[in-house]
N, C-alpha and C positions, 0 to 999 in steps of 0.2 A: 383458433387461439394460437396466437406466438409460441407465448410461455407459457411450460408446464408447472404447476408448482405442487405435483403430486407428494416431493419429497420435503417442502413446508407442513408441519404439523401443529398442531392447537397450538401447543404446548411453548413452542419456539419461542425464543425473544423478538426476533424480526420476524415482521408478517407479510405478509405479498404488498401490501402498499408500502411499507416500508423499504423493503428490497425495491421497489420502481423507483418511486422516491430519491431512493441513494445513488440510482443508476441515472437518473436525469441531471442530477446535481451533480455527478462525476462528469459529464458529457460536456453540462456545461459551466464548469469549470476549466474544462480541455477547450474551450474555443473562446472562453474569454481570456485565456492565458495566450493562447494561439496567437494575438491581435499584430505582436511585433515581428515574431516570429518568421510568419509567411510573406510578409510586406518585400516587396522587389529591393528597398531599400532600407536596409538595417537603422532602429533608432539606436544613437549611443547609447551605452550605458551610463545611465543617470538622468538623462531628456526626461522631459514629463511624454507621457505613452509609453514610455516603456515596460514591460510587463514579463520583463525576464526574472527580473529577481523575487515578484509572485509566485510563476513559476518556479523556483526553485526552492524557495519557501515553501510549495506544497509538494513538491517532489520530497524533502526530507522529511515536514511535518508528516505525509500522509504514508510513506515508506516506515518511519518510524512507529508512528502509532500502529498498523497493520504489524509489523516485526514485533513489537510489543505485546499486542493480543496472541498472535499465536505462538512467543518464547513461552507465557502465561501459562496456557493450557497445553500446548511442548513439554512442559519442563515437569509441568505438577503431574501429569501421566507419565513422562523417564521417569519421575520419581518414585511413582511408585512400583512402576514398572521392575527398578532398581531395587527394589528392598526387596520385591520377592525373588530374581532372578539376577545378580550380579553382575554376571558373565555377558548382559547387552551392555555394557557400558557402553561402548566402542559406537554401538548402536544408536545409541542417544545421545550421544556425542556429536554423531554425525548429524542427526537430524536438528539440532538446536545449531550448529553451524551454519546451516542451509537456509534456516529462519533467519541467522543474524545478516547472512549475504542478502537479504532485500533490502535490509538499511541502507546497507554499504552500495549496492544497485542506483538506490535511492542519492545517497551521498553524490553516486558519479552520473546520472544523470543533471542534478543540481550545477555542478563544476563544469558539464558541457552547454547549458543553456548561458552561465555566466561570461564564458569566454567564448 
């Protein structure tokens, strides 16, 4: 067996086919984005086949939406985190910055595929 998925339990939202599932569609979405990409010869931007600004459509869509899940469940555990214990602000502070930096990762990957 490849994959473990010991740490999949009943309980979970995503199930082992769901997790393949998402990893195929990640894969190939990276190689039908690829198409203009690796081509010896650049298409403009704006030709028909060009598939830069897909690509960066799901560079921020999917940066964002992932940044958005875990500020969610980030923030609602700082938070509570916070009311019993003050003094980590700094702490939580930090780690919700580190989440927002995948957007912005996101963002600048987008602006490199563009130009």
């Amino acid at each position: 067996m490849i994959c473990n998925f010991k740490h999949v339990k009943k309980g979970n939202i995503m199930k082992k086919n769901d997790l393949i599932i998402g990893l195929l569609a990640i894969v190939a979405l990276i190689i039908l984005t690829s198409k203009g990409t690796f081509a010896a010869e650049k298409i403009p931007l704006g030709e028909e086949g060009d598939m830069r600004p897909l690509g960066a459509a799901l560079a921020i869509g999917l940066a964002g939406i992932g940044s958005g899940l875990g500020m969610g469940s980030a923030g609602s555990a700082g938070i509570g985190a916070l009311v019993e214990k003050p003094e980590i602000f700094g702490k939580i502070f930090l780690f919700i910055v580190l989440i927002e930096a995948v957007a912005i990762y996101g963002l600048l990957v987008a602006i490199l595929l563009i130009f």
